[in-house]
N, C-alpha and C positions, 0 to 999 in steps of 0.2 A: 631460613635458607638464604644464603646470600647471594645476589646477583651479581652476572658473569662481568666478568672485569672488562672494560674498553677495550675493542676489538675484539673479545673471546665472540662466537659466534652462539646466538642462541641453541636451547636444545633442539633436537631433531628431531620430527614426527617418528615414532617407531616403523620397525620394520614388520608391523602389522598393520598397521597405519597405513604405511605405503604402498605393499601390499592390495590391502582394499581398494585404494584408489586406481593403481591398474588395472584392476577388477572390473571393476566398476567403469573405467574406462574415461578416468574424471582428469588424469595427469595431464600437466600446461602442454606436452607435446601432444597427449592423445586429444584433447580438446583443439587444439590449432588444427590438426587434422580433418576433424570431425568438422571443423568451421569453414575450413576450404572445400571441403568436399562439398558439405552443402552451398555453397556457393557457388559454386562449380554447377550444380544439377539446379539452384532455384536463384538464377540470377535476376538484380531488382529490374523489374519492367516499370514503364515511363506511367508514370501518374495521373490518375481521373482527378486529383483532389480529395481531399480529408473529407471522409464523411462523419464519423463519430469518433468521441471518445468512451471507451468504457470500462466503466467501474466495477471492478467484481468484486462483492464482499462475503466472504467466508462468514457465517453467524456461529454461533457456541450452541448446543440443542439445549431445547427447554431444561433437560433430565440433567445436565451440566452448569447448569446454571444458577449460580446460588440465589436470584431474585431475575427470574425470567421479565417482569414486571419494567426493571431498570434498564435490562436490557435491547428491549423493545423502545425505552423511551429515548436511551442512548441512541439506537440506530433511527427515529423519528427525526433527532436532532442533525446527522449525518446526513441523512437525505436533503433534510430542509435546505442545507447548503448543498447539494448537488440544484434543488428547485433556484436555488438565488443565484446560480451562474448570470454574467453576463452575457455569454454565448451560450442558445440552448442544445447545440448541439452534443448533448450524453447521452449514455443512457445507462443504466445500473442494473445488473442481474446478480440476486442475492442466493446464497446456496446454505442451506441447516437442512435437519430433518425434521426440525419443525417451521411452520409459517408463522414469522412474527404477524403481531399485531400493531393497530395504527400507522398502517402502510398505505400510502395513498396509488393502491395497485392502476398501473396504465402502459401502455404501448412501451415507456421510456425505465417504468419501475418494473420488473417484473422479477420469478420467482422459479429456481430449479428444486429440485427435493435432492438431497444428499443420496446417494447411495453408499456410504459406509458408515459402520456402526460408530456410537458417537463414544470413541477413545477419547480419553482426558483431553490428546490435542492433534485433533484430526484439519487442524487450517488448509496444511499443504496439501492435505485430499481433495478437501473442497477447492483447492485453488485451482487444481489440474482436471479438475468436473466444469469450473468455470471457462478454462481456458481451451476444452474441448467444446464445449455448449458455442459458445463465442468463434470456435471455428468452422463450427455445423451452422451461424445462425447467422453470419457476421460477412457477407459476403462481400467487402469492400475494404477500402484503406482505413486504420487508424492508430490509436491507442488504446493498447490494454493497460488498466491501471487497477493494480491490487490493491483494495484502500479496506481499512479496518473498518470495522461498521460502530467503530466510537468517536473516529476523529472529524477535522471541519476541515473541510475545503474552502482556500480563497475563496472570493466569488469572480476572480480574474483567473484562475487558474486553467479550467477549459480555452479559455479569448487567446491566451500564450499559448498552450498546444495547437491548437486549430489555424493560430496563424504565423508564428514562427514555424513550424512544421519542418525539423530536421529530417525525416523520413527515417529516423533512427532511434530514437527514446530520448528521454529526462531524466534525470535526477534530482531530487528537492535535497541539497545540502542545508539546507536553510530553512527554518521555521521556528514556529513556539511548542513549548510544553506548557500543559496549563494543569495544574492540579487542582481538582472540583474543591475538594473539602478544604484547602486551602486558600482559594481563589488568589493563587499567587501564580505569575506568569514568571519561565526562565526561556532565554532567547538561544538557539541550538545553530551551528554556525563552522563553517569548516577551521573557523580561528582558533573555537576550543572544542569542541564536541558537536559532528556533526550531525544533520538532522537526518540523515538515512542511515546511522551509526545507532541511532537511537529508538526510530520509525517506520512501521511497518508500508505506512502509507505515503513510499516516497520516491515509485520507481515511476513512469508512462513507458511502455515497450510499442512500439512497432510494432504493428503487423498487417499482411495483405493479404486477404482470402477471396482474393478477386478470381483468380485463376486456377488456385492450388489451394491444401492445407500444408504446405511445406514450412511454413510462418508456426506451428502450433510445434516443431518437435525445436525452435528457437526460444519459444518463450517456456518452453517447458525445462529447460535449462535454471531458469529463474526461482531458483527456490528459499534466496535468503536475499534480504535487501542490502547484505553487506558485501553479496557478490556478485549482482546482477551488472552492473560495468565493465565487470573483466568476463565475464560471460558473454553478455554480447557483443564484445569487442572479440571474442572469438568467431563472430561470424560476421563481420563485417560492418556491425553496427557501433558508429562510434558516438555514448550519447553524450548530450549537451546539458547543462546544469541551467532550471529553472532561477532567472534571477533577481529572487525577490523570497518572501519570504509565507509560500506558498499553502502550508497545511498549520493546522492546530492539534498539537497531538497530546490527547486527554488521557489523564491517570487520574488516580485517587478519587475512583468512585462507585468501587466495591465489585467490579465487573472486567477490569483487565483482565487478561491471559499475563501479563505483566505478574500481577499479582495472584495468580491463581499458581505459578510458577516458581513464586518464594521470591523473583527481581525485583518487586516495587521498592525495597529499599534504597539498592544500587540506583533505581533513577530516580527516587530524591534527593538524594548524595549530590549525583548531577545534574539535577535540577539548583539544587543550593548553590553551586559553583556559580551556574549562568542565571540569575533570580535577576528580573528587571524590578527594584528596588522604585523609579521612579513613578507616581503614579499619574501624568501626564503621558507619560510612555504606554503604559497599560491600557488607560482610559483608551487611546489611541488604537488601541488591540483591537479592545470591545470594538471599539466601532468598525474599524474596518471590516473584520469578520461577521460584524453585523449578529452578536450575540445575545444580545437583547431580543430582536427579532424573532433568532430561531429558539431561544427560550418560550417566547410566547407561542410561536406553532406548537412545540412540544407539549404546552399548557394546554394548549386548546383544543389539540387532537387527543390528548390521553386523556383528559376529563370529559371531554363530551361522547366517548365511545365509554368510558364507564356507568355514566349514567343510565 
């Protein structure tokens, strides 16, 4: 099929399509609405200060899992760079319907039970269990940050939230992809393929549960990472782009939704394009991320709890 000549205007969503979106009540006019209004009834009150960020991670249930095993060790790994923050102020609340293992359960780690059955791919259920949880538990200013429970977080990543503090969100345009079996890094970048184009774990949302949950039907709006910008710019928040190159986001190693979804080709493809070829540049990875490190936690917590 050939594409539409210069200036012809792409096709048009159908008018079942559009349709729905009325419906639904999702159209850029019914949404501006929807964002003034609430504005209108939960306007921002003057700030105590950041107290936490936090991390909610969506797990995959045992039964779903093609090597439950992997996936416990993936999410040990995840953690360990939440423990390597330079600011300790996180905290992380995980949702499956089952409790991973080698979890170093605390005050800061802790653990909801899923309430829906475990469909192929239940993430955005668990993320709207998470971000209810977080508005019953969370009685204070911060960030909500939806992070996958395979990827690495800077260890500056919290330090930037906590003290820039736009009062509004982040964006990570900017990060790596690291492909395990590979052990080849591509650099992800709004120059050619950006890093929340590609990345689940790459939004930080606002929100205040000081007063009200009026904050929880904002971030519930947030259900894909390619549109949470224009989303909360419908309600007043306008976010800022982390600038640096803030998360590692891991594939190829048997345990993606990426790949349980038939996409892992498409982001090697894309990975290919942006591949940092240099290995002073990579070594450079490792170490900032500090990968080494949390390989050895991961070694040392899964082996000695098998024993």
């Amino acid at each position: 099929m050939t594409s539409p000549a210069k200036g012809q205007s792409k096709k048009q969503p159908s008018l079942l399509a559009r349709m729905e979106k009325i419906w639904r009540g999702k159209t850029p006019e019914q949404m501006r609405l929807k964002g003034k209004l609430w504005q209108w009834r939960y306007p921002l009150q003057p700030s105590d200060g950041l107290t936490s960020v936090v991390f909610g991670l969506p797990l995959v249930s045992k039964r779903r899992a093609p090597d439950w095993d992997v996936v416990c060790r993936n999410l040990r790994r995840t953690l360990a760079s939440f423990e390597a923050q330079s600011d300790p102020n996180w905290k992380v609340v995980i949702c499956s319907q089952d409790k991973p293992k080698w979890v170093p359960w605390s005050d800061k780690i802790t653990f909801i039970q899923s309430t829906v059955s475990d469909k192929f791919f239940d993430k955005g259920d668990k993320d709207r269990q998470l971000k209810a949880h977080v508005a019953k538990t969370c009685r204070f200013e911060g960030y909500y940050f939806r992070f996958d429970a395979d990827d690495v977080a800077h260890p500056d990543l919290v330090s930037f939230l906590m003290s820039n503090n736009n009062r509004a969100g982040y964006t990570l345009t900017r990060g790596y992809c690291y492909d395990l079996e590979r052990a080849e890094f591509g650099h992800l970048s709004p120059e050619g393929n950006a890093f929340n184009h590609s990345c689940g774990s790459s939004s930080a949302a606002y929100f205040d549960f000081r007063h009200h949950k009026g904050a929880l039907t904002v971030l519930n709006q947030n259900r894909s990472h390619m549109t949470i910008e224009r989303n909360m710019g419908y309600f007043g928040f306008d976010m800022g782009d982390v600038p640096f190159e803030a998360a590692l986001y891991l594939i190829n190693h048997g345990q993606n939704m990426l790949q349980r979804r038939g996409r892992l080709d498409v982001m090697l493809d894309r990975l290919e394009g942006a591949r940092i070829a240099d290995t002073e540049q990579t070594n450079g990875i490792k170490e900032t991320f500090g990968l080494e490190a949390l390989e050895a936690i991961v070694k040392r917590d899964t082996i000695s709890e098998e024993l």
